[in-house]
C-alpha positions as CSV (number, residue, x, y, z in Angstrom):
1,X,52.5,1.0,-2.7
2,X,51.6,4.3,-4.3
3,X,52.6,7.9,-3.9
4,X,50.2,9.2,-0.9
5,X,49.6,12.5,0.3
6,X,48.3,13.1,3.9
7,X,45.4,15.4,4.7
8,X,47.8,17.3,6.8
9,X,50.2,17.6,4.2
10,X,47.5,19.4,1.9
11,X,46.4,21.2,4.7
12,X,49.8,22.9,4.9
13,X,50.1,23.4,1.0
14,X,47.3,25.0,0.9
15,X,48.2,27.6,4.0
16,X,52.0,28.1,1.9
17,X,49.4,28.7,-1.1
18,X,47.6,31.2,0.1
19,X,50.9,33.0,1.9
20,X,52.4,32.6,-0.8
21,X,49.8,34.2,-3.2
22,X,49.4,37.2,-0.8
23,X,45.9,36.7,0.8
24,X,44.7,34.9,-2.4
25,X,41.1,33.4,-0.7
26,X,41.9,29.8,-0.9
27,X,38.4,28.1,-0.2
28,X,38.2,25.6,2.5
29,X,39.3,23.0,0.3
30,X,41.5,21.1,2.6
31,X,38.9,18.8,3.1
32,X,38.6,17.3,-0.1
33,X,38.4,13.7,-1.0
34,X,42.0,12.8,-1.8
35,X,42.6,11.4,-5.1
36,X,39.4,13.0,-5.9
37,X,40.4,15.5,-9.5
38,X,39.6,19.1,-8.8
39,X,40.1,21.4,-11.8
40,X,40.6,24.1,-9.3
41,X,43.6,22.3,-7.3
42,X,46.3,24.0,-6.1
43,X,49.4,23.1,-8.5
44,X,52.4,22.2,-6.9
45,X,55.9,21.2,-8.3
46,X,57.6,18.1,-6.6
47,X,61.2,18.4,-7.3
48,X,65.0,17.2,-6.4
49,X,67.6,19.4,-5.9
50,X,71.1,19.2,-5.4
51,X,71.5,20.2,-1.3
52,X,72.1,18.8,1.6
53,X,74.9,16.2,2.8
54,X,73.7,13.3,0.8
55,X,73.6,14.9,-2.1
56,X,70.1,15.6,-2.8
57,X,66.6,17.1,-1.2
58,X,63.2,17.1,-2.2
59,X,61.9,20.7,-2.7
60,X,58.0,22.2,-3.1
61,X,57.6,25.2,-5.5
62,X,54.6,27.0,-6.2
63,X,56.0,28.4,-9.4
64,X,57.4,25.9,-11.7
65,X,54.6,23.3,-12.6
66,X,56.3,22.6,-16.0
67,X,53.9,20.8,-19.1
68,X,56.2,18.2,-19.0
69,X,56.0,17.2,-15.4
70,X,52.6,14.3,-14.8
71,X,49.7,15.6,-12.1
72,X,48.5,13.6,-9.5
73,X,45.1,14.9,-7.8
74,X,44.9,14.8,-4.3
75,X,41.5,16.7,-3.6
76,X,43.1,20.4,-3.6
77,X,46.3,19.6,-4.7
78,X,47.9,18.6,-7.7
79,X,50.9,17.4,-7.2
80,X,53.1,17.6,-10.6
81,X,56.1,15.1,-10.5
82,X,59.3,15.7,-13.9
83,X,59.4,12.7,-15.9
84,X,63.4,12.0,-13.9
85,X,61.6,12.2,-10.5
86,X,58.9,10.0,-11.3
87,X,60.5,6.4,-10.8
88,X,62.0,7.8,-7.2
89,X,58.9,9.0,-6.3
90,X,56.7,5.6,-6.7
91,X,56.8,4.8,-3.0
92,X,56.8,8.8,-1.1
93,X,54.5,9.4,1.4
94,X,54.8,13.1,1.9
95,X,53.5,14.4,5.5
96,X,53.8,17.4,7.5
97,X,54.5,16.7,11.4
98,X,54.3,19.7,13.9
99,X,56.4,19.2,17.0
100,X,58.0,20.7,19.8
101,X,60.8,22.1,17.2
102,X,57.8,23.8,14.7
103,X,56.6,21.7,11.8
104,X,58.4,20.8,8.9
105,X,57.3,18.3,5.6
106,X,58.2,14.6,6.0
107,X,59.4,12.7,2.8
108,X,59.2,8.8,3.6
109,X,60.5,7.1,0.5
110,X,61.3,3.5,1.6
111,X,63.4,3.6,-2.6
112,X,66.1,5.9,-0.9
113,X,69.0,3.6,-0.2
114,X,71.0,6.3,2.1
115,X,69.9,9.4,3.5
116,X,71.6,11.8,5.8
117,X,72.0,12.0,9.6
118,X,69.9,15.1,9.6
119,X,67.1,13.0,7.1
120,X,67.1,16.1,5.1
121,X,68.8,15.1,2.0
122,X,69.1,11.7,0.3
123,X,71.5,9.8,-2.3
124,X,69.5,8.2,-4.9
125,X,69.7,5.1,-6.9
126,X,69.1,4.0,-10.2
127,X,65.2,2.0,-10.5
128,X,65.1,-1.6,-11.3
């Protein structure tokens, strides 16, 4: 299993994207083949951070794609992973859910031996 990306995940980057570049016109781009390169994708920065009960949480910034990090193209989105995330991160299936309680990102990552009661934050482990 590979690191996948939902459509509806890079729908919702792509609405924080365009928030979050003050009415930047972000093309209808959600529609993109995923794992399709796009030179014009959206680049995102897939990090942990210390947070949360279990010690750690995943967190999505817009404005730290470091040179050092690896890109992976889903369509519109690049995702760009640090070299220490990158063996946690073999397995993630990041989706965003909407509910009765608003929406929020979901970070399945069958790797993650113990994760909170709240499944915000994790503990991780060392890979194999």
């Amino acid at each position: 299993m590979t690191l996948q990306v939902t459509q509806a995940a890079i729908t919702e980057i792509l609405r924080l994207y365009q928030h979050h570049q003050g009415a930047v016109k972000v093309e209808n781009r959600a529609t993109a083949v995923i794992g399709e390169a796009d030179s014009d994708a959206v680049p995102v920065q897939l990090d942990f951070v210390t947070g949360g009960c279990a010690e750690q949480r995943y967190q999505l910034n817009f404005n730290s794609a470091s040179s050092m990090s690896q890109a992976m193209n889903f369509g519109a989105v690049a995702l760009h992973i640090s070299p220490d995330a990158w063996p946690y991160v073999q397995q993630l299936t990041l989706d965003y859910v909407e509910d009765l309680m608003g929406g929020s990102f979901r970070f399945d990552n069958p790797q993650l031996p113990e994760t909170c009661n709240c499944g915000q934050s994790f503990r991780l482990r060392s890979p194999e």
